[in-house]
TILOFI-208463 format. One record per residue: residue number from 1; residue in three letters; x, z, y of N, C-alpha, C, CB in turn. Coordinates in steps of 0.05 Angstrom, whole numbers. Glycine has a CB too. Layout:
REM TILOFI-208463
[r NUM; ala; [X; Z; Y]; [X; Z; Y]; [X; Z; Y]; [X; Z; Y]];
...
//
This chain:
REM TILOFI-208463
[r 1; unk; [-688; 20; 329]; [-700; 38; 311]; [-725; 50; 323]; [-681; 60; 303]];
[r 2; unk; [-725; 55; 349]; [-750; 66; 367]; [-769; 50; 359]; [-749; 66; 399]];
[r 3; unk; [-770; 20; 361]; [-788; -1; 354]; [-796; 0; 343]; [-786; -17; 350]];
[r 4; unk; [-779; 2; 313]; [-793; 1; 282]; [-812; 29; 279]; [-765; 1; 254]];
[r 5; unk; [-805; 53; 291]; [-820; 80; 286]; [-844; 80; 297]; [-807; 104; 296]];
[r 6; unk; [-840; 66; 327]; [-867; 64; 326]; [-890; 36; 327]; [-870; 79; 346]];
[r 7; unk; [-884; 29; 299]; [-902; 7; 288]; [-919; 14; 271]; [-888; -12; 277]];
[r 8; unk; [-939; 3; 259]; [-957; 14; 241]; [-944; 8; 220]; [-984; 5; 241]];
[r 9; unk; [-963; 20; 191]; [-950; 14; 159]; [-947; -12; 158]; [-968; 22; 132]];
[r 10; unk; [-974; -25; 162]; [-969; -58; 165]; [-947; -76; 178]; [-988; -67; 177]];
[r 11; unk; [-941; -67; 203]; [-920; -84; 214]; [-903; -84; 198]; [-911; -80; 236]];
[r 12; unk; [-892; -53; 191]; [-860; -39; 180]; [-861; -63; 149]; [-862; 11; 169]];
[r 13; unk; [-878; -59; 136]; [-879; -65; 111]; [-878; -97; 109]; [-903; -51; 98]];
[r 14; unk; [-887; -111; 132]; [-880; -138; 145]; [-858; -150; 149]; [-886; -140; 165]];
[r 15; unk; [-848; -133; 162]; [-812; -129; 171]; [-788; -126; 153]; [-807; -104; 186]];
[r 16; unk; [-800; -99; 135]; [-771; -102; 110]; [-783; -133; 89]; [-769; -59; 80]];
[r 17; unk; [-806; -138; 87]; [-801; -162; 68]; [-793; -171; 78]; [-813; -177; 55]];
[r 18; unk; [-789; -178; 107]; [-783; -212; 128]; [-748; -201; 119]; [-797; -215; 181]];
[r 19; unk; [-737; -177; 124]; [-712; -171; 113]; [-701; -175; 84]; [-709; -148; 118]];
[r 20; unk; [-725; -169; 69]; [-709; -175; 46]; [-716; -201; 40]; [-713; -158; 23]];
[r 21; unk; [-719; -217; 42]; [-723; -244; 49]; [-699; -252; 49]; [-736; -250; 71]];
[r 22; unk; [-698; -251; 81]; [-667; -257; 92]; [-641; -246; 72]; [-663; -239; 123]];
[r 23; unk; [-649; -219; 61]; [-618; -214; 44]; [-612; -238; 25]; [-619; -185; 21]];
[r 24; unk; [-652; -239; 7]; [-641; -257; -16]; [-622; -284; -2]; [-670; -270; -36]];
[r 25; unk; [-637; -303; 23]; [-623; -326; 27]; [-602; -325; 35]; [-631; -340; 40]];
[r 26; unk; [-584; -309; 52]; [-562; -309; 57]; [-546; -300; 45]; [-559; -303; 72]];
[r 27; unk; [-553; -276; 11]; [-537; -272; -10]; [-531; -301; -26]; [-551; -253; -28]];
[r 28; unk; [-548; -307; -31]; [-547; -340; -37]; [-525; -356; -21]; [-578; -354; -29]];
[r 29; unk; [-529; -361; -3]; [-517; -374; 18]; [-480; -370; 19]; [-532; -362; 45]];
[r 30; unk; [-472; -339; 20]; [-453; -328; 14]; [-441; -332; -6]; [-456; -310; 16]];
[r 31; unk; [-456; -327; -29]; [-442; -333; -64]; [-432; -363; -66]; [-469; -329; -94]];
[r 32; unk; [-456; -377; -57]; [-456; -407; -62]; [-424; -420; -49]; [-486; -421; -45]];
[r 33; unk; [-426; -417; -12]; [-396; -418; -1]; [-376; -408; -12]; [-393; -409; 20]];
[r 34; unk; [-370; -375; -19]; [-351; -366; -33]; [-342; -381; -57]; [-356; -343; -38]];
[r 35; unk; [-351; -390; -71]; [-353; -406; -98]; [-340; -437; -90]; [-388; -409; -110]];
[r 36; unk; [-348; -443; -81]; [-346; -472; -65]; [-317; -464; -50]; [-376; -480; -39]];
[r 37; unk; [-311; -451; -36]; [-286; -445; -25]; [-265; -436; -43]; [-290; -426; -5]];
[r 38; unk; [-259; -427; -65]; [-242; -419; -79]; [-243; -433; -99]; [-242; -395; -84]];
[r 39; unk; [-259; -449; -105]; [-261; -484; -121]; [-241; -503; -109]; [-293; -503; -114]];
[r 40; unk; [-251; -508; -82]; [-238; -525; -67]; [-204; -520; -60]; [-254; -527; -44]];
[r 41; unk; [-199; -491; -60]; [-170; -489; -40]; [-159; -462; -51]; [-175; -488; 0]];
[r 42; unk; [-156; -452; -72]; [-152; -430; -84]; [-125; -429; -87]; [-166; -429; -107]];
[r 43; unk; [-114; -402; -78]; [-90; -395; -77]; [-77; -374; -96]; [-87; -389; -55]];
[r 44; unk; [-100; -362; -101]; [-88; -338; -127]; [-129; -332; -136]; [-61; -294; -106]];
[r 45; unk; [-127; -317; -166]; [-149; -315; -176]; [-169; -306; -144]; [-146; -292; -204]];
[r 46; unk; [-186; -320; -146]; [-207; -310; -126]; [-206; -314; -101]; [-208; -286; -125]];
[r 47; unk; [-181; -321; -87]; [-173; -321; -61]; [-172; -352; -60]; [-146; -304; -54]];
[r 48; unk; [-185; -367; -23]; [-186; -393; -20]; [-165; -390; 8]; [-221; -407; -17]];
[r 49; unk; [-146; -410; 11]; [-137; -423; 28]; [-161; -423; 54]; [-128; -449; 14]];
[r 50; unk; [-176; -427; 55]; [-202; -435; 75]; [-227; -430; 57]; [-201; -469; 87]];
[r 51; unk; [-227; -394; 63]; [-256; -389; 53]; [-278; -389; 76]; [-258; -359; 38]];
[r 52; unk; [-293; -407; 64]; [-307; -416; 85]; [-340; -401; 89]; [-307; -450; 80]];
[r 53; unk; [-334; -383; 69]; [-352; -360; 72]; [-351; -332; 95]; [-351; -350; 47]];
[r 54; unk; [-331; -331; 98]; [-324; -314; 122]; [-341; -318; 154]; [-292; -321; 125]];
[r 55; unk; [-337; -344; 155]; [-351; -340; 187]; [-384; -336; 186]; [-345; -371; 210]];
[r 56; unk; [-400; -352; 155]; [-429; -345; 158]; [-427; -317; 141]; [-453; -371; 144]];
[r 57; unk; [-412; -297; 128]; [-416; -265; 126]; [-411; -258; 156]; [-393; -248; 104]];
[r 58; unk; [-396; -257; 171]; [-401; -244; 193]; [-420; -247; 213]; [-384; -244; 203]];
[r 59; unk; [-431; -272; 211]; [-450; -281; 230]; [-482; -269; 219]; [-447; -317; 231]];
[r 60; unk; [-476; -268; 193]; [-507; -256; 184]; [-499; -226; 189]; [-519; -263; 146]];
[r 61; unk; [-477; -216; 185]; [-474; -183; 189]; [-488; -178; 211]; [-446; -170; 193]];
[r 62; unk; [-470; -199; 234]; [-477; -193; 269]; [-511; -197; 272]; [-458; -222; 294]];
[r 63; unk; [-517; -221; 259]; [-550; -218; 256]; [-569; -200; 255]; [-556; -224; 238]];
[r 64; unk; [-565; -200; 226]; [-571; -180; 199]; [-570; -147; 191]; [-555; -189; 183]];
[r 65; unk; [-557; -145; 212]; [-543; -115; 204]; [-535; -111; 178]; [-562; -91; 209]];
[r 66; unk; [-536; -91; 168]; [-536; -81; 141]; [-545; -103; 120]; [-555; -57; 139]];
[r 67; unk; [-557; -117; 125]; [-572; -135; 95]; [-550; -157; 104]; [-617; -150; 95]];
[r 68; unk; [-542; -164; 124]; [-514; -179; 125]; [-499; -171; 112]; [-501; -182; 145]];
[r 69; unk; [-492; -146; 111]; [-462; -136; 102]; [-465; -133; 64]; [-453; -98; 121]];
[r 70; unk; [-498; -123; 54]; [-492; -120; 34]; [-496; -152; 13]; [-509; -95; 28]];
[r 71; unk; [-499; -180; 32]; [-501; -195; 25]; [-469; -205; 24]; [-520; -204; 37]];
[r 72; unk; [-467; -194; 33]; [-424; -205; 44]; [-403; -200; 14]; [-401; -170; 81]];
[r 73; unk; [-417; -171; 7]; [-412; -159; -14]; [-403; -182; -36]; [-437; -142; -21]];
[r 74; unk; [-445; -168; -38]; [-454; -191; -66]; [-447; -213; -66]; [-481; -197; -71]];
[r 75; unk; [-444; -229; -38]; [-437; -259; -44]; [-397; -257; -51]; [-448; -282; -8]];
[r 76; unk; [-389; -240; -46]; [-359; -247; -49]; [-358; -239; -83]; [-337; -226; -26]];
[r 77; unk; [-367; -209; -90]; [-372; -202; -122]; [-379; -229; -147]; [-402; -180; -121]];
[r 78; unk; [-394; -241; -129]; [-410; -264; -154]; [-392; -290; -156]; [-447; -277; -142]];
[r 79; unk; [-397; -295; -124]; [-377; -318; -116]; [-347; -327; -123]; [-376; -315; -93]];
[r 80; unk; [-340; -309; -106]; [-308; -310; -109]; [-296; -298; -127]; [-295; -302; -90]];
[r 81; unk; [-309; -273; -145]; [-304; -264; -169]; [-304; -266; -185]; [-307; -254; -174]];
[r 82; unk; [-328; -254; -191]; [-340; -255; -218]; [-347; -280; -236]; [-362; -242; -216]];
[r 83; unk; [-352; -305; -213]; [-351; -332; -223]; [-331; -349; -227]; [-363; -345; -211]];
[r 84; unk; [-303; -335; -213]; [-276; -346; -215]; [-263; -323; -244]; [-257; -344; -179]];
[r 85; unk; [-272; -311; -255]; [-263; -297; -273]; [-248; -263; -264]; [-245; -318; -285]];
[r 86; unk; [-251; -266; -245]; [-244; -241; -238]; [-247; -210; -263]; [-263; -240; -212]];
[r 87; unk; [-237; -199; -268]; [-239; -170; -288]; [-264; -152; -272]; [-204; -147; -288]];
[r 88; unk; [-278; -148; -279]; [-304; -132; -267]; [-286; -106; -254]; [-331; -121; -296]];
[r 89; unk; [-279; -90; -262]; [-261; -67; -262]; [-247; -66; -223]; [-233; -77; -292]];
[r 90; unk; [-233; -92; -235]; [-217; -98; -203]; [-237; -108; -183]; [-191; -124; -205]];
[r 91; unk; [-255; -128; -191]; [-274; -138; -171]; [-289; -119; -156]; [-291; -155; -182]];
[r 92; unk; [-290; -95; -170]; [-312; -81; -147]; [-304; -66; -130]; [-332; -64; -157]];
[r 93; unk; [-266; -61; -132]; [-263; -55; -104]; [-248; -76; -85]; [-249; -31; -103]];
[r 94; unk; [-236; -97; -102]; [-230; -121; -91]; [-244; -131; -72]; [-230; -137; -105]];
[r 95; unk; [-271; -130; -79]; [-294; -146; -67]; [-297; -131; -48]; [-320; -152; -83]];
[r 96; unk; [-294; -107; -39]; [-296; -97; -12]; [-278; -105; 13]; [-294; -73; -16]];
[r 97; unk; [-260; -129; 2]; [-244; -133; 25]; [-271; -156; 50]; [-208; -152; 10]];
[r 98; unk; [-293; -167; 29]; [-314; -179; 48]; [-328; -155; 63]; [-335; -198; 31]];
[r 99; unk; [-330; -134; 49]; [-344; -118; 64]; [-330; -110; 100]; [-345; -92; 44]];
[r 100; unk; [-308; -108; 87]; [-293; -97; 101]; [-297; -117; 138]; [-262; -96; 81]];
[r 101; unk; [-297; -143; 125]; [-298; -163; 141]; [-315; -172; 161]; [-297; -177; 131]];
[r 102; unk; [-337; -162; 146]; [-369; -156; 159]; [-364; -126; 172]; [-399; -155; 130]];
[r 103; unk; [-366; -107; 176]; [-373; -82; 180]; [-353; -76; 203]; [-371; -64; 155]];
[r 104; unk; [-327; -83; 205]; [-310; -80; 220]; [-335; -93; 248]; [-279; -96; 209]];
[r 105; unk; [-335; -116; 249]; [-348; -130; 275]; [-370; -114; 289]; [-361; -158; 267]];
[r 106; unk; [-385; -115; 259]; [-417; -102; 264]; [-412; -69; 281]; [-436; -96; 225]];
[r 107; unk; [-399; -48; 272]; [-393; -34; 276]; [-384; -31; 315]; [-378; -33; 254]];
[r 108; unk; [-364; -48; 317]; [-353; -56; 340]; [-379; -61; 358]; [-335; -81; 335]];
[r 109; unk; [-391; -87; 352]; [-413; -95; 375]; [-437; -78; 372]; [-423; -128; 374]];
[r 110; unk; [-441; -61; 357]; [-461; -36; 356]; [-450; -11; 370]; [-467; -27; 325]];
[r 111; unk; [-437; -7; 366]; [-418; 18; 382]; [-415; 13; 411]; [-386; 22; 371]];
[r 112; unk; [-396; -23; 420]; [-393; -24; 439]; [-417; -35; 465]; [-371; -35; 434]];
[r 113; unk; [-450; -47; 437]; [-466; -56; 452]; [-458; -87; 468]; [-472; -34; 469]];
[r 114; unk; [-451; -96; 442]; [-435; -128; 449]; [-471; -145; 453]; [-408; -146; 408]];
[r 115; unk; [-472; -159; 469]; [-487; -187; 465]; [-480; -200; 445]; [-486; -206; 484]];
[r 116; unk; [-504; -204; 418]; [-484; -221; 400]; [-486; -251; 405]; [-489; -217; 368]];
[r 117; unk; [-498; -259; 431]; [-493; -288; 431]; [-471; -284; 449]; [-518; -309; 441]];
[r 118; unk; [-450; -275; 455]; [-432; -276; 469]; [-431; -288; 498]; [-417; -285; 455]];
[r 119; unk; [-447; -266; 511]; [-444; -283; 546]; [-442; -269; 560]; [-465; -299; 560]];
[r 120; unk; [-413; -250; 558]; [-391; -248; 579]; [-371; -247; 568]; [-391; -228; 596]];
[r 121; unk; [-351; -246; 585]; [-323; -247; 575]; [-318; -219; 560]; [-303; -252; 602]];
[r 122; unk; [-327; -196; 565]; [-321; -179; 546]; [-334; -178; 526]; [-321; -160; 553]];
[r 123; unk; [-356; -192; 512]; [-376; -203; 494]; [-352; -217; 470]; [-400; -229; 513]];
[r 124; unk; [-346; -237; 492]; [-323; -253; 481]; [-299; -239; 469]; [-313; -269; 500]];
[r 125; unk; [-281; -220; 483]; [-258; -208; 474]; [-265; -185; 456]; [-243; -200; 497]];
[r 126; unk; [-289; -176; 453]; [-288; -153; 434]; [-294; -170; 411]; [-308; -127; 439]];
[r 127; unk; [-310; -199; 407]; [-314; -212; 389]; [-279; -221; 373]; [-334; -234; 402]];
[r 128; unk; [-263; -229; 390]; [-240; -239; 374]; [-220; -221; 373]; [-228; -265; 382]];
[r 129; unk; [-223; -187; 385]; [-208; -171; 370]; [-222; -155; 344]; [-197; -151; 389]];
[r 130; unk; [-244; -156; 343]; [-257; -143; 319]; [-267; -164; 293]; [-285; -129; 332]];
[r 131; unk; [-272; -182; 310]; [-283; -214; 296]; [-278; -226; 292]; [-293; -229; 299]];
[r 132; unk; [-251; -230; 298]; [-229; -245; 287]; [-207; -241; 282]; [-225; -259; 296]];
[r 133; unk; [-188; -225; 296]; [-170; -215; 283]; [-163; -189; 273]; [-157; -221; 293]];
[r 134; unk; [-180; -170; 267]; [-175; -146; 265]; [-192; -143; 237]; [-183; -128; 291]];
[r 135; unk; [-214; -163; 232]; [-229; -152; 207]; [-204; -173; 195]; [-270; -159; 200]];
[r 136; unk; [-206; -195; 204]; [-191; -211; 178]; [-166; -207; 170]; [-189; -238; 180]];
[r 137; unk; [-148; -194; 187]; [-127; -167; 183]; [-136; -148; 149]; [-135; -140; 218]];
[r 138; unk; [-151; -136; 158]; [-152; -113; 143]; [-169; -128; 106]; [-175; -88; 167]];
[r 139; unk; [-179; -148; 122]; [-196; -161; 102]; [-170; -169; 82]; [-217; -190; 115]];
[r 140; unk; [-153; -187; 86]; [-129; -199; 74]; [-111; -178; 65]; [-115; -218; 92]];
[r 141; unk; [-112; -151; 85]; [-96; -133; 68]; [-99; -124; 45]; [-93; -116; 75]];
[r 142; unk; [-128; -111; 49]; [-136; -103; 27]; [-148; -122; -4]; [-154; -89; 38]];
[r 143; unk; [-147; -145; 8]; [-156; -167; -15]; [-128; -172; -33]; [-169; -200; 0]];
[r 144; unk; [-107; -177; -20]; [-83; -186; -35]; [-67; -151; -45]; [-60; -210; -10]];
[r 145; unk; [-70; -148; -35]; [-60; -117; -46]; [-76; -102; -76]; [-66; -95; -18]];
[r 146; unk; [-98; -111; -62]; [-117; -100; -88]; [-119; -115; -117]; [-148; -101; -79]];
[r 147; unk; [-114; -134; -103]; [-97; -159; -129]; [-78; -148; -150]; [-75; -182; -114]];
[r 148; unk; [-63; -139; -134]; [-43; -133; -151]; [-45; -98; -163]; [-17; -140; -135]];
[r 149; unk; [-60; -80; -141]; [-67; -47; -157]; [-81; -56; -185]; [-93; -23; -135]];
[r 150; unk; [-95; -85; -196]; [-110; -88; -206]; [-97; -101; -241]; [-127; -101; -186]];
[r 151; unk; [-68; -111; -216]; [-47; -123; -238]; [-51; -157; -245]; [-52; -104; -269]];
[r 152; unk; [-70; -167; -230]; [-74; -197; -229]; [-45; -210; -218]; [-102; -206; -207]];
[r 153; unk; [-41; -199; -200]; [-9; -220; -183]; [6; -190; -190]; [-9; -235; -134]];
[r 154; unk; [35; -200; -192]; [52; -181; -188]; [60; -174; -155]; [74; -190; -203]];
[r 155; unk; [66; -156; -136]; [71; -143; -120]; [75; -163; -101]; [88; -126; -126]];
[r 156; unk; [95; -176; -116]; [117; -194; -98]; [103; -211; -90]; [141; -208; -109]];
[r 157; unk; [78; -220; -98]; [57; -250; -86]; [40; -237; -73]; [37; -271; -110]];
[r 158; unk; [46; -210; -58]; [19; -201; -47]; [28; -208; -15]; [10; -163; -55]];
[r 159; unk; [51; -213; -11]; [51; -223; 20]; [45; -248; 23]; [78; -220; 34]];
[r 160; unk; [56; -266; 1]; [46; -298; 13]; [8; -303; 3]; [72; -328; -7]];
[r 161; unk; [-2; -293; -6]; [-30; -279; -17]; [-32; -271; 19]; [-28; -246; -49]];
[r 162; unk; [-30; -254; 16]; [-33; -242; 52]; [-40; -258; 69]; [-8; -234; 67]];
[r 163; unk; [-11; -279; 72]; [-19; -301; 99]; [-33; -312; 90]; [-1; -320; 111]];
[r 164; unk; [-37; -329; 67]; [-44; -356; 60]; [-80; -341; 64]; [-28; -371; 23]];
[r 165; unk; [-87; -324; 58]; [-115; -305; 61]; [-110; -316; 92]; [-116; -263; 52]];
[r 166; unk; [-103; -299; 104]; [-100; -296; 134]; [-109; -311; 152]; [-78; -296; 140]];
[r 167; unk; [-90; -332; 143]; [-96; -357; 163]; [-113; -376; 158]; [-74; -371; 169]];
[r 168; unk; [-130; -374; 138]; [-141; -391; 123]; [-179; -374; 141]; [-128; -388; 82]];
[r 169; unk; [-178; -358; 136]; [-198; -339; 145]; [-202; -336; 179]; [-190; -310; 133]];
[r 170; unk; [-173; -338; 188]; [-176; -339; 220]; [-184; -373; 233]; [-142; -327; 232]];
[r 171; unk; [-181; -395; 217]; [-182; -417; 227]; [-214; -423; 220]; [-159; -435; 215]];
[r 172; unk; [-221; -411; 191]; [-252; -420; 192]; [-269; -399; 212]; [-267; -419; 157]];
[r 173; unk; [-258; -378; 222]; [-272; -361; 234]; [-273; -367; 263]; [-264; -336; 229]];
[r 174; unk; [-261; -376; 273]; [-257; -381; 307]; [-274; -413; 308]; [-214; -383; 319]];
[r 175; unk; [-268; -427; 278]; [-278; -452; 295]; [-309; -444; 285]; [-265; -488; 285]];
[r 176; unk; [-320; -434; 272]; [-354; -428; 271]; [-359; -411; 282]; [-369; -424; 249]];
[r 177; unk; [-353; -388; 278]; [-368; -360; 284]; [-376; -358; 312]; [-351; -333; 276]];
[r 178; unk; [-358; -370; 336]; [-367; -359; 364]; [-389; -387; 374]; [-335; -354; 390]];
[r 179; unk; [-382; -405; 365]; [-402; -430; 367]; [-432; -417; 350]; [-386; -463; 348]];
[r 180; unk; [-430; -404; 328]; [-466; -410; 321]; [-473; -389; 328]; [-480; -417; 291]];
[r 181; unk; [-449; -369; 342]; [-461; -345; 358]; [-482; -348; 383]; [-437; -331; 369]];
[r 182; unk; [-468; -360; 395]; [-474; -379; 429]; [-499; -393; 424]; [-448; -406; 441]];
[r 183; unk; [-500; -410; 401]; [-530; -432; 393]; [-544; -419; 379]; [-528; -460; 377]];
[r 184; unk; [-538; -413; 352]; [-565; -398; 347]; [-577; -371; 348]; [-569; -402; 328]];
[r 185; unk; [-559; -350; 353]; [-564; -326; 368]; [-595; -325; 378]; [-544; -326; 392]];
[r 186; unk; [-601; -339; 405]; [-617; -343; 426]; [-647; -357; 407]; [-600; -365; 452]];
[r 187; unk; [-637; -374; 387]; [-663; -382; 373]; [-671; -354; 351]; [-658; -415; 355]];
[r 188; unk; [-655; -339; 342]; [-667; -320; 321]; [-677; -302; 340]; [-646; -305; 299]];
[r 189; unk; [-671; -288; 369]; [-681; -267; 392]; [-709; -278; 389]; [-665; -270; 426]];
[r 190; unk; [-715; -304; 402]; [-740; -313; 408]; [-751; -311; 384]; [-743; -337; 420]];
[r 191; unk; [-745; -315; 351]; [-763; -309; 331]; [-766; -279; 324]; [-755; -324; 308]];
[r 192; unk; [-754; -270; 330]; [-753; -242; 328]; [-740; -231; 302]; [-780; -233; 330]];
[r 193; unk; [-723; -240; 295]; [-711; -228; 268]; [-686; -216; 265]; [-709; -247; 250]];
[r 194; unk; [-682; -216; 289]; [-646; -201; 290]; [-653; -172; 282]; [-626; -199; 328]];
[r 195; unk; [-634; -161; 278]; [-635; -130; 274]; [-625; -112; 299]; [-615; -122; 249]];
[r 196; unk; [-635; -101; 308]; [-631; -88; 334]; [-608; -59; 326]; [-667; -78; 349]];
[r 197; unk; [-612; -53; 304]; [-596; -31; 298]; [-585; -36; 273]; [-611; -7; 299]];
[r 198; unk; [-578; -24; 256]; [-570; -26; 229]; [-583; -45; 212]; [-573; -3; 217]];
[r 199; unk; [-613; -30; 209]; [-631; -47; 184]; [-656; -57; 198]; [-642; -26; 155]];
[r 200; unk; [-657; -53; 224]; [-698; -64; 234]; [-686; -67; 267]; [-737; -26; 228]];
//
């Protein structure tokens, strides 16, 4: 944030387009996978066996800051919702179980001052208690539960809803997320587009 304050109007005004940029493609990017994932392997309205949107929302969060997370949103709202038929009503707090998924991590390696290309071992372990199993925890809780506050599944399908979320989310997340952490991490530093804080 020091950076961005002291830049001129020009740079700053350089910077949030180069950001909003980035939101539109990786909102895109997000909707498009979410959609594609609950096409392919759908287990209850909205929910995929292997949503394969999960590991590039967190990876643009860890990026991206903030324009990650509100892309995580939008891409789960359009994607996995609202294009699978989802009730508008239920989707908009449903859809916070992506938020949830993104923000948990981001939060973590901002607080704890993680390397997000992961190169140390504590880089690494705060990545797969926050980044892997702790957002997609809370992510699956609140997705299958909200399912049903919403009255889509009855009660009783909110545990196998649960795992089938669960594990489906932890297997696409471990095999991408720490790999395009490690590779492309190091190429966005040298372009300069990561977010050093929240939004710049």
């Amino acid at each position: 944030m020091e950076a961005y304050s002291g830049m001129g109007s020009g740079e700053r005004q350089n910077l949030l387009c180069t950001y909003l940029a980035i939101l539109v493609v990786v909102t895109v990017i997000d909707l498009l996978l979410a959609r594609f994932a609950v096409i392919s392997s759908s287990i209850a309205l909205g929910v995929s066996g292997l949503y394969f949107s999960v590991p590039f929302m967190i990876l643009f969060a860890l990026w991206f800051g903030g324009w990650g997370a509100i892309a995580a949103y939008i891409g789960c709202f359009v994607g996995a919702g609202m294009l699978a038929g989802m009730p508008t009503g239920v989707n908009i707090y449903w859809s916070l179980a992506d938020l949830w998924q993104v923000l948990i991590p981001l939060l973590a390696f901002k607080i704890s001052n993680v390397d997000v290309a992961l190169r140390t071992g504590r880089d690494i372990g705060i990545f797969l208690v926050f980044g892997w199993i702790m957002n997609n925890v809370v992510g699956a809780a609140w997705g299958a539960s909200t399912l049903a506050l919403g009255g889509i599944v009855p009660w009783s399908n909110v545990p196998s809803i649960f795992v089938g979320w669960l594990i489906g989310n932890l297997m696409v997340t471990i095999a991408v997320a720490p790999l395009l952490l490690r590779l492309v991490t190091p190429l966005l530093q040298r372009r300069g587009v990561l977010v050093k804080d929240y939004w710049f």
